[in-house]
NUGULO-918310 format. One record per residue: residue number from 1; y, z, x of N, C-alpha, C in turn; residue in one letter. Coordinates in steps of 0.001 Angstrom, whole numbers, plus 500000, padded with zeros to 6 digits. Each point is the difference from the previous one (the first is absolute). Example, Ala and Ser with C-alpha at 12.3 -4.5 7.8 and 13.67 -1.06 7.14 Angstrom:
<bamis>
{bami 1; {494310; 507800; 513190}; {501190; 500000; 499110}; {501200; 500000; 500900}; "A"}
{bami 2; {501050; 499280; 499650}; {501190; 500060; 500820}; {501090; 500730; 499230}; "S"}
</bamis>
This chain:
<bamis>
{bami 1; {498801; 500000; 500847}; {501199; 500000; 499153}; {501249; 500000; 500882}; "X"}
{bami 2; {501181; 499261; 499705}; {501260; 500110; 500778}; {500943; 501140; 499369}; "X"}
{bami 3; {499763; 500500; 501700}; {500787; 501163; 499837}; {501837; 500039; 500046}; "X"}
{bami 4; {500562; 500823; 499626}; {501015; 499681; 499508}; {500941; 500343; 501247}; "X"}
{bami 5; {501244; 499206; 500392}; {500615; 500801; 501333}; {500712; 500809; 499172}; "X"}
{bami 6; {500415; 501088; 501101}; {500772; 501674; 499379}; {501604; 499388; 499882}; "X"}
{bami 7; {500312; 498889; 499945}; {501337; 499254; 499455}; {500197; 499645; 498878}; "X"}
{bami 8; {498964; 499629; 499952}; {500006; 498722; 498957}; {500634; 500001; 498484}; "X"}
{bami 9; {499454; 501584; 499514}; {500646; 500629; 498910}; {501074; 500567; 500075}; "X"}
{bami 10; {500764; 500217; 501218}; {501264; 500295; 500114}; {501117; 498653; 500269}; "X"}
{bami 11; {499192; 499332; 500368}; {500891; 498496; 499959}; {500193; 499117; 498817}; "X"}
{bami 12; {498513; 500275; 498855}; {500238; 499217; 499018}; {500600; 500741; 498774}; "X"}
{bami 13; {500365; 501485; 500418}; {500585; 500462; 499054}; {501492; 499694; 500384}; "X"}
{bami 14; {500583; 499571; 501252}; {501392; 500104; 500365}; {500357; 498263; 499381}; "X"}
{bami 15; {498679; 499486; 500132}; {500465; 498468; 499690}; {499893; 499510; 498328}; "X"}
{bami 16; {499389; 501146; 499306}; {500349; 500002; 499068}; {500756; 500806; 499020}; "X"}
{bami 17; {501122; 500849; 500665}; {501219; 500236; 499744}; {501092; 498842; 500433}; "X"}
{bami 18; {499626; 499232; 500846}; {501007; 499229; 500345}; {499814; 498926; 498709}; "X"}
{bami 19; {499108; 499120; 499557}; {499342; 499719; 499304}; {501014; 500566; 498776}; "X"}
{bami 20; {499862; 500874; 499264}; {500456; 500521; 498463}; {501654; 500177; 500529}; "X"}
{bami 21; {500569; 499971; 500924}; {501700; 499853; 500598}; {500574; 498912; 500247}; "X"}
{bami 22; {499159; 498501; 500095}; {500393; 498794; 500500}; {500764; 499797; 499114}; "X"}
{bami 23; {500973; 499514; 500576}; {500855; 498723; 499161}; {500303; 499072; 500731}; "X"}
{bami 24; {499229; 498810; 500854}; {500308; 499290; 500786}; {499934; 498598; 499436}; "X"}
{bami 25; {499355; 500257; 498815}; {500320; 498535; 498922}; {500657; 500196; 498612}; "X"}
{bami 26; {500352; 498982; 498999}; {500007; 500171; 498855}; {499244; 500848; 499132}; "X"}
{bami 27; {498925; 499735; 500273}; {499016; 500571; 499316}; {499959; 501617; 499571}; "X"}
{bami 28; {500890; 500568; 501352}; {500166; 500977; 499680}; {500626; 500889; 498395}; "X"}
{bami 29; {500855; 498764; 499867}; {501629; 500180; 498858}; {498877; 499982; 498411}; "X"}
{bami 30; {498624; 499493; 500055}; {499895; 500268; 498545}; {498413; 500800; 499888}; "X"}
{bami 31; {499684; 500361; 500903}; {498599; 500564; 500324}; {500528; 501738; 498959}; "X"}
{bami 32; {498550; 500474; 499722}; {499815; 501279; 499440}; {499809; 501021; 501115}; "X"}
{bami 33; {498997; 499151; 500614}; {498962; 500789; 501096}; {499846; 499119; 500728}; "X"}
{bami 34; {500326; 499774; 501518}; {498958; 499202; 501269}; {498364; 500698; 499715}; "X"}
{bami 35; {499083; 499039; 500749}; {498867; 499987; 499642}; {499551; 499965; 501691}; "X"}
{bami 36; {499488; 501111; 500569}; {500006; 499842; 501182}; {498425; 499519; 500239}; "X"}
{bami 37; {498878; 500893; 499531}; {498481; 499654; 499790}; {499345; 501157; 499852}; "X"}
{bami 38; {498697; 499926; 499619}; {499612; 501282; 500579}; {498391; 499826; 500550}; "X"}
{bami 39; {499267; 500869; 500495}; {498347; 500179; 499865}; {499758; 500670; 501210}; "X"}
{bami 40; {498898; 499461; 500995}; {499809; 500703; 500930}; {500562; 499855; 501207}; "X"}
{bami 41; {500380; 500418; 501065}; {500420; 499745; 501353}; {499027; 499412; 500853}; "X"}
{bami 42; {498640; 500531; 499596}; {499099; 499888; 500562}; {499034; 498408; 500213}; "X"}
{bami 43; {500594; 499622; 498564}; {499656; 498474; 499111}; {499190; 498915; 500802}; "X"}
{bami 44; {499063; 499934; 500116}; {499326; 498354; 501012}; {500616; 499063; 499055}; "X"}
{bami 45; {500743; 500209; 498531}; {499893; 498723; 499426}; {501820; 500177; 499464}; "X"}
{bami 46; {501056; 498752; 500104}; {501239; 500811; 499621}; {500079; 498733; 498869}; "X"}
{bami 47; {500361; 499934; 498685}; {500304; 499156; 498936}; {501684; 499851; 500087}; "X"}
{bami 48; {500647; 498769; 499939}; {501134; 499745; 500101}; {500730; 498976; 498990}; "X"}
{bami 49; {500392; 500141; 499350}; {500283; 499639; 498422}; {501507; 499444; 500587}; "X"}
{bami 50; {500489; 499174; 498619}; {501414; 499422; 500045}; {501261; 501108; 499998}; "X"}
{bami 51; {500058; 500430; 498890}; {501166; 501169; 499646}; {499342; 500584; 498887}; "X"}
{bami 52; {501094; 501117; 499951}; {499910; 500875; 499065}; {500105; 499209; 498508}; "X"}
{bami 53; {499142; 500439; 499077}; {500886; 499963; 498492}; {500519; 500621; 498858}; "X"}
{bami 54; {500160; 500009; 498732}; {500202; 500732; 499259}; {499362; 501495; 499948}; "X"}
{bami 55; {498769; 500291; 500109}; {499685; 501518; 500051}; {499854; 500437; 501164}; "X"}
{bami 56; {500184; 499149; 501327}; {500066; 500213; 501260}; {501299; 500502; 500299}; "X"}
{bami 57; {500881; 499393; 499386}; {501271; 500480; 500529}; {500500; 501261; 498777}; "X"}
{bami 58; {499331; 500100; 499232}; {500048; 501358; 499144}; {499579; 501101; 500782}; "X"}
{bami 59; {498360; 500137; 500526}; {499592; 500962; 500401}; {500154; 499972; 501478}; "X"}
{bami 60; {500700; 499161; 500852}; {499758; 499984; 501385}; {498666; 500077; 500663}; "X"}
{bami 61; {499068; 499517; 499480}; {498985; 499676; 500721}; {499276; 498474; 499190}; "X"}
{bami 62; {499166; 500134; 501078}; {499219; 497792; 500105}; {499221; 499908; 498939}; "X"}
{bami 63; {499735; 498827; 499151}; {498605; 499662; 499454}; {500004; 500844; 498773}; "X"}
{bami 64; {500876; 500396; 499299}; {499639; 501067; 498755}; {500062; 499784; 498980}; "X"}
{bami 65; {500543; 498498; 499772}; {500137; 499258; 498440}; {498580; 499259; 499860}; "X"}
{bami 66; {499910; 498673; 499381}; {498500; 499510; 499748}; {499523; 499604; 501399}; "X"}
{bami 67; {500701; 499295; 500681}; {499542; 499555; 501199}; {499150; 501164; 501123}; "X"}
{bami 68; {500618; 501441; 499570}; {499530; 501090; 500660}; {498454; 500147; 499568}; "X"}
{bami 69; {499907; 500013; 498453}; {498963; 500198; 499540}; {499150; 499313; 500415}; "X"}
{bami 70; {500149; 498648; 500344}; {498881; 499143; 500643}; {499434; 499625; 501669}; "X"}
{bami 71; {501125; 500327; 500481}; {499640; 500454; 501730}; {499479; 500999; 499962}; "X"}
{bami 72; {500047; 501569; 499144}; {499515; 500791; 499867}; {498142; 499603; 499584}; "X"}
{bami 73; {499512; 499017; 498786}; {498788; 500102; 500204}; {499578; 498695; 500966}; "X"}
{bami 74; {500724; 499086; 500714}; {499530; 499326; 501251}; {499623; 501440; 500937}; "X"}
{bami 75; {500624; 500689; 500360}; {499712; 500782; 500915}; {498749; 500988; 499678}; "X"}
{bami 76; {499909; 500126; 498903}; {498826; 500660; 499678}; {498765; 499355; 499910}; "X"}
{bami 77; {500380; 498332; 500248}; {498199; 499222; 499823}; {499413; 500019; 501023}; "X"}
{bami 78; {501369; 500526; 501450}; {498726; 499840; 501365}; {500435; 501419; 500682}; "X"}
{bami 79; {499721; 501075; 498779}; {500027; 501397; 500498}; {501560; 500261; 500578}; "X"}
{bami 80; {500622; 499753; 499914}; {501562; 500691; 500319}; {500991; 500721; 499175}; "X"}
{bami 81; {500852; 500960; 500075}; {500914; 500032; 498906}; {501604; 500133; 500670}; "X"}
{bami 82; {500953; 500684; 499302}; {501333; 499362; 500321}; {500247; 501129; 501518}; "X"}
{bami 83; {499297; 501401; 500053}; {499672; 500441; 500660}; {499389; 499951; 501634}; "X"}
{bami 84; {499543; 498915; 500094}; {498964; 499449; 500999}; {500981; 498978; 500782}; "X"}
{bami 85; {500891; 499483; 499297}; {501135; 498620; 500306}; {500883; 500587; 500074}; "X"}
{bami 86; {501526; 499033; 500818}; {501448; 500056; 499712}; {500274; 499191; 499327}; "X"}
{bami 87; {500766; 499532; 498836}; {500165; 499428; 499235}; {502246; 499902; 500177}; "X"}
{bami 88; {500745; 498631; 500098}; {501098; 500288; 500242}; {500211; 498309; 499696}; "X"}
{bami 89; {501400; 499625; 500162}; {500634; 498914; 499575}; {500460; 499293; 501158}; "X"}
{bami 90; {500408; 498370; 499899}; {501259; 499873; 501341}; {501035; 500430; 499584}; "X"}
{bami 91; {500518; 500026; 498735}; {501014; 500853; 499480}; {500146; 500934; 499720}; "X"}
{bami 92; {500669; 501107; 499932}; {499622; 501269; 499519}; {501454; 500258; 499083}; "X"}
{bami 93; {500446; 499183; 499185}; {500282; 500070; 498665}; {500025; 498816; 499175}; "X"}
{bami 94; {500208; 500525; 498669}; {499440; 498590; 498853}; {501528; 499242; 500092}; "X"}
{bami 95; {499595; 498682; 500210}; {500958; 498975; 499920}; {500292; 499665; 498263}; "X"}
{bami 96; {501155; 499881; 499360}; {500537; 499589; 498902}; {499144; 499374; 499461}; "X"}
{bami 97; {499563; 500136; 498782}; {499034; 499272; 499138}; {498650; 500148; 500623}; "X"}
{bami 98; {499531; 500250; 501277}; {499060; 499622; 500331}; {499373; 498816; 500645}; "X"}
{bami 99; {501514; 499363; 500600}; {500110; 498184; 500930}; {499436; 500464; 501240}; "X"}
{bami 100; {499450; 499425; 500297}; {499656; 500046; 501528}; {500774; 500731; 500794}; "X"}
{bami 101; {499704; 500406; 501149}; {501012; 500370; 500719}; {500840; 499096; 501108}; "X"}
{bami 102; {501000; 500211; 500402}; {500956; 498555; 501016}; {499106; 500292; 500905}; "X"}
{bami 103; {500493; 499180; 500906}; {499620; 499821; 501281}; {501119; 501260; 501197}; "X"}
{bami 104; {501244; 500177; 499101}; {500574; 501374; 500997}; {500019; 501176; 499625}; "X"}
{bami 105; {499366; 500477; 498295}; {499359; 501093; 499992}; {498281; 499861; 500370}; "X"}
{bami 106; {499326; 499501; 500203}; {498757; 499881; 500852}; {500222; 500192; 501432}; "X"}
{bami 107; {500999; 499418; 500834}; {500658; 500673; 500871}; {500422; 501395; 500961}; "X"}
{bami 108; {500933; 500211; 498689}; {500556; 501353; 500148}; {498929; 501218; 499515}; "X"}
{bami 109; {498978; 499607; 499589}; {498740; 500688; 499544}; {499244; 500437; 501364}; "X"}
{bami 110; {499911; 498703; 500408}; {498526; 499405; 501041}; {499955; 501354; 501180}; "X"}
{bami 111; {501088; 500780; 500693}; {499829; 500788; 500422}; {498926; 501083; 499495}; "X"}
{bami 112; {500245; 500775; 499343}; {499303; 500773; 499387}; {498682; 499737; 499920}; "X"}
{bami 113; {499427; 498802; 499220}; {499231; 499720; 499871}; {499228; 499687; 501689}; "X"}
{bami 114; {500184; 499388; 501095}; {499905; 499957; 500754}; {499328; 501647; 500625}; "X"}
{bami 115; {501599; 500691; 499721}; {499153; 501627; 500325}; {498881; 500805; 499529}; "X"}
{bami 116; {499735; 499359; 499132}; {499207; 500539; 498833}; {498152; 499768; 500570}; "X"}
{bami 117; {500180; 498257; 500329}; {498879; 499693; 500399}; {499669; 500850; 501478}; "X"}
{bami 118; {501005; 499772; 500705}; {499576; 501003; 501204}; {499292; 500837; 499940}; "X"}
{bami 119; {500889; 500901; 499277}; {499615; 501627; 499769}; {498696; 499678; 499681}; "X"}
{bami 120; {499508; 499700; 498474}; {498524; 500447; 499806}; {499714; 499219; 500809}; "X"}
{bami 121; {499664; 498743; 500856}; {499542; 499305; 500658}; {498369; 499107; 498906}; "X"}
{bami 122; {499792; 499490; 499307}; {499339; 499651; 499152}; {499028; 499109; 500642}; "X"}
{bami 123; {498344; 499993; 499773}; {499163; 498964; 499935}; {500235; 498640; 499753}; "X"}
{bami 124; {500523; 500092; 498627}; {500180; 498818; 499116}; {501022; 500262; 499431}; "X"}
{bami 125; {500928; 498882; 499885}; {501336; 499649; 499185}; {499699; 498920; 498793}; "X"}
{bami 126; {499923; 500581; 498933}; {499679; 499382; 498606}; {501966; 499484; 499652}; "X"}
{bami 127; {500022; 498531; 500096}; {501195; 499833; 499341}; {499884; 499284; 498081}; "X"}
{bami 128; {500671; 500628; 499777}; {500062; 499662; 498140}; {500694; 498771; 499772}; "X"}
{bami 129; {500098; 499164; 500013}; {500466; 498788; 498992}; {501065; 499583; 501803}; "X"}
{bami 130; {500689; 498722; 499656}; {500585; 499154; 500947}; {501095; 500753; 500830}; "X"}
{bami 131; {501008; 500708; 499007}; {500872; 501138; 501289}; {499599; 500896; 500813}; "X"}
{bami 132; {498754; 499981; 499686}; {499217; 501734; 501129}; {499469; 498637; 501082}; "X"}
{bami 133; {499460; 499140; 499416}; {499603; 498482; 500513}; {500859; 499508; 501624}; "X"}
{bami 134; {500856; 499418; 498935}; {501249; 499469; 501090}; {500699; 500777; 500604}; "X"}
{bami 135; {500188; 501611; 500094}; {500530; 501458; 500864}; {499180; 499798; 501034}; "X"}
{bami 136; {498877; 500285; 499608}; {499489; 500558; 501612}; {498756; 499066; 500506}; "X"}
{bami 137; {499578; 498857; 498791}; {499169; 499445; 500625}; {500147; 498278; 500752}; "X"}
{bami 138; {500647; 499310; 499351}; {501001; 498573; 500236}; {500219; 499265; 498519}; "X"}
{bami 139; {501261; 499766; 500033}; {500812; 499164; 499135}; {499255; 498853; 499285}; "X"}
{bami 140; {498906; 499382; 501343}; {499001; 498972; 499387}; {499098; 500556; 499616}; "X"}
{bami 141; {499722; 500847; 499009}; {498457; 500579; 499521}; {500511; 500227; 498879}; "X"}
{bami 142; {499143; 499655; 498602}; {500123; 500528; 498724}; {499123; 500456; 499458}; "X"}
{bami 143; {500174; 501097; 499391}; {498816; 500531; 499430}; {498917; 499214; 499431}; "X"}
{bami 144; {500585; 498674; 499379}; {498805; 499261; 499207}; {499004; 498876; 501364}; "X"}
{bami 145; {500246; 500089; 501208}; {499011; 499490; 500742}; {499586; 501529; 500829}; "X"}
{bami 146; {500232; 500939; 500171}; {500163; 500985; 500931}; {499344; 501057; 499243}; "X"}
{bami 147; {499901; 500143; 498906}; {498960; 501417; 499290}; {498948; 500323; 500129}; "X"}
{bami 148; {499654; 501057; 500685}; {498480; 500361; 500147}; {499673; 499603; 501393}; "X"}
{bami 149; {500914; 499710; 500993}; {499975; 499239; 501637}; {499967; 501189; 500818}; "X"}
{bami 150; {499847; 500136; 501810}; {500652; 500926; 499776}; {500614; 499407; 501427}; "X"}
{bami 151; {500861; 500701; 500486}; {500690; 499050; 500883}; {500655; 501193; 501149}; "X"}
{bami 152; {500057; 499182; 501554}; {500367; 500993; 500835}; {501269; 499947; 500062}; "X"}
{bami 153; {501305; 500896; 500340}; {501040; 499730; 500397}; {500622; 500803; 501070}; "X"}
{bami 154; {499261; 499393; 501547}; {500344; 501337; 501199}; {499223; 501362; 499944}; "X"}
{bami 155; {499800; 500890; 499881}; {498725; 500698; 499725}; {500068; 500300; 498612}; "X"}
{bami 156; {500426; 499747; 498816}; {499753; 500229; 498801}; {499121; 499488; 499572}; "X"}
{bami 157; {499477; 500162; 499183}; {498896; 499327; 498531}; {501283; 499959; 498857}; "X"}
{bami 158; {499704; 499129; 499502}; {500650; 499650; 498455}; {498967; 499501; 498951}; "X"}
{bami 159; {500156; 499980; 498956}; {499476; 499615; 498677}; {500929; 499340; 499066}; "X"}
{bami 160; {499869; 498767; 499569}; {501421; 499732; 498826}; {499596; 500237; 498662}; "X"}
{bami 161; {500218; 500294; 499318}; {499137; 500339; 498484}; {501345; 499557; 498931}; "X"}
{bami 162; {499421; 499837; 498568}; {500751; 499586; 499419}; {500369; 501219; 499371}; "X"}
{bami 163; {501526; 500352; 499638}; {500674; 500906; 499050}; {499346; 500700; 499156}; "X"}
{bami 164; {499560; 501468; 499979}; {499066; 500329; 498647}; {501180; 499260; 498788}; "X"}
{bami 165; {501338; 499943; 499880}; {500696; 499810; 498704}; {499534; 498238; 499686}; "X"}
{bami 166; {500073; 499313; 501257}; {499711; 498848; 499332}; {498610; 499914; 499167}; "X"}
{bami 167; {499215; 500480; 500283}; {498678; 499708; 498868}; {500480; 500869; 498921}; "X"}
{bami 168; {500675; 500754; 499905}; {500770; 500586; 498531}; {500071; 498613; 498964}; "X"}
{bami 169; {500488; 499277; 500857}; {500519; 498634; 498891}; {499208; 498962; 500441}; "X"}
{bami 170; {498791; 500111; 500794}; {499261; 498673; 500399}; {498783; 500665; 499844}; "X"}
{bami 171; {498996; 499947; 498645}; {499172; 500846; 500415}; {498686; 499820; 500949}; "X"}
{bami 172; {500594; 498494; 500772}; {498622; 498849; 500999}; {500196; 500766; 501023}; "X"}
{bami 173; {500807; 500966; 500464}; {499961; 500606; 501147}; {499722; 501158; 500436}; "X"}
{bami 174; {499580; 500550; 498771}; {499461; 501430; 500003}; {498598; 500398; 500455}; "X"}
{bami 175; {498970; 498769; 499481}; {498775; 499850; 501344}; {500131; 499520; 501187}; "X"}
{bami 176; {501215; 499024; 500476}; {500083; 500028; 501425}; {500323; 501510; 500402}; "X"}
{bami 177; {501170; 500855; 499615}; {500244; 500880; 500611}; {498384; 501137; 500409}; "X"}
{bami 178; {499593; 500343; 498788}; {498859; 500742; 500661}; {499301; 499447; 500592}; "X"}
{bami 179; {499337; 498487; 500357}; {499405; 499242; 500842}; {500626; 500145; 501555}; "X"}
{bami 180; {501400; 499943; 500031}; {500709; 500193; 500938}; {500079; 501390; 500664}; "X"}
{bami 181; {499713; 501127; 499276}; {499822; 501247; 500492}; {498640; 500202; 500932}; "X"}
{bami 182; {498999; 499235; 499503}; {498881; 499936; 500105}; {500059; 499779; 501731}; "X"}
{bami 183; {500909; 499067; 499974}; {500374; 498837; 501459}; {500299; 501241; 500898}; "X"}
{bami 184; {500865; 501062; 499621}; {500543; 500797; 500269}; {499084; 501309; 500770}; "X"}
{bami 185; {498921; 500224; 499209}; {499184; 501234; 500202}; {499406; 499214; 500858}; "X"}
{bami 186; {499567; 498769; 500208}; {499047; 499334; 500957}; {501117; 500262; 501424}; "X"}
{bami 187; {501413; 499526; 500032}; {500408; 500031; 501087}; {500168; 501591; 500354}; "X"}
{bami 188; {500050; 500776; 499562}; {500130; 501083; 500153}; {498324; 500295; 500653}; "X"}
{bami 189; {499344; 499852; 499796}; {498838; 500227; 500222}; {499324; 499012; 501956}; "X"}
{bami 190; {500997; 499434; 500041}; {499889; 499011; 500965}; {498923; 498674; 499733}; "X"}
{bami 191; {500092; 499454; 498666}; {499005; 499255; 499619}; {500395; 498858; 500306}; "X"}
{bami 192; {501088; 499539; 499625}; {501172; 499048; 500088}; {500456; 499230; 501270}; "X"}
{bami 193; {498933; 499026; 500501}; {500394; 499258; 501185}; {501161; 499332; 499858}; "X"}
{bami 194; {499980; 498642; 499639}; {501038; 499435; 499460}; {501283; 500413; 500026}; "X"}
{bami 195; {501194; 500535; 500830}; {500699; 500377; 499894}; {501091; 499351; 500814}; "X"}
{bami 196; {501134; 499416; 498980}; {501283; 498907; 500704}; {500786; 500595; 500343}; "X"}
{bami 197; {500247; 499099; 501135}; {501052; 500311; 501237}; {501218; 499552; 499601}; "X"}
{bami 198; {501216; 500808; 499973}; {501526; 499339; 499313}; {500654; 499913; 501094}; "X"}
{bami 199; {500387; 499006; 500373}; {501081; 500432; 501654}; {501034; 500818; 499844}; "X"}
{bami 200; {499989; 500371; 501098}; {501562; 501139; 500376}; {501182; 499186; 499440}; "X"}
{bami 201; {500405; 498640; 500044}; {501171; 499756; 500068}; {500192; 499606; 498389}; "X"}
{bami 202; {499267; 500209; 499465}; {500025; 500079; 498253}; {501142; 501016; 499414}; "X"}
{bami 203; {499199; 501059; 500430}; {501140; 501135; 499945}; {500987; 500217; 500329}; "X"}
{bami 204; {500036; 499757; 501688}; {501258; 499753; 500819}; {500914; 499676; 499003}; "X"}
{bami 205; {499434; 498845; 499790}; {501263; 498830; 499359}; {500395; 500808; 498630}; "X"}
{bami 206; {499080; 500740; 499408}; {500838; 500004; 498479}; {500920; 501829; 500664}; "X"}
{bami 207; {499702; 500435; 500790}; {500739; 501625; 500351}; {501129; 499336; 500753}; "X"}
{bami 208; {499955; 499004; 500758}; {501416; 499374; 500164}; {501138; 499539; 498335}; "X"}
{bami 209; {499220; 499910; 499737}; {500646; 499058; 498903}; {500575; 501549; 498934}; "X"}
{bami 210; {499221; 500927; 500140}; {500629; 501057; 498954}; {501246; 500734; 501046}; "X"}
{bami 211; {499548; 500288; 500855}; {501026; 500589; 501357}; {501395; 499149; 499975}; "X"}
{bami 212; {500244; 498932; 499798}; {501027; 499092; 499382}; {500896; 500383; 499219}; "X"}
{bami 213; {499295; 500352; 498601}; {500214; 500292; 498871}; {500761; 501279; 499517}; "X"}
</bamis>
């Protein structure tokens, strides 16, 4: 089991006060609650979602409206619960209506999030739908060729999975997703040869491009 460094909980509690104090975007001006994440420190597995939404930015924490309800029983088909994971956003507040987020609050986010992965240091990086996608894995990958893959990026593992909310309204994707979990417990398990190489300068190029911004 990975043991935890004697920091780690003193760093991710300082980074998530900074976190619920930001105002370094708009986003700040109509938010209830920032949504920093929560689960274990300890996590081999970290889930990374778009933004906050309506009951996310009510209760300040991830995943708690329908979409919660259903990552909640993905995680339970290959023995996990919200407990076992970190669960967090590239954004960590709900954008107006629920639009995507820009490209300079994804940005002004990306720090954090950045710290975040450090700290727990994670097995596997599960990204949710195309913005967790194009953040940290490359701009050229979409969830609809990329789901259920799992892909290297410098010593990370990644996973792209599709949105628990999108099968809310598509219901053809609700057996990929648990099929895709499946993909998941295998790589976790080291079953999973197959595993794509993303070049360094993928990223490069899009952390230049927010550093701009």
């Amino acid at each position: 089991m990975k043991e935890l460094r004697v920091n780690v909980e003193e760093e991710m509690e300082t980074l998530r006060r900074e976190i619920l104090n930001c105002t370094k975007c708009g986003l700040a001006g109509n938010r209830r609650n920032p949504v920093p994440g929560e689960g274990s420190l300890k996590a081999e597995v970290m889930f990374v979602g778009e933004a906050p939404g309506v009951e996310e930015d009510r209760q300040g924490r991830p995943f708690v409206g329908a979409a919660g309800k259903l990552l909640n029983s993905l995680l339970e088909s290959i023995g996990l619960n919200r407990t076992k994971v970190f669960i967090t956003n590239v954004v960590k507040c709900r954008p107006p209506r629920n639009r995507p987020p820009r490209v300079s609050e994804i940005a002004a986010c990306r720090p954090y999030l950045n710290r975040q992965i450090d700290l727990i240091d994670p097995k596997v990086i599960c990204l949710l739908g195309n913005s967790a996608i194009k953040t940290l894995l490359s701009k050229e990958i979409s969830v609809g060729e990329a789901h259920g893959e799992a892909y290297r990026k410098g010593n990370r593992l990644y996973m792209p999975l599709y949105h628990p909310a999108a099968a809310l309204y598509n219901f053809n994707l609700k057996p990929m997703l648990f099929e895709d979990m499946e993909r998941l417990r295998s790589l976790m398990r080291g079953e999973v040869k197959a595993i794509k190489e993303v070049p360094s300068s993928s990223l490069e190029r899009q952390t230049k491009l927010y550093d701009v911004l």
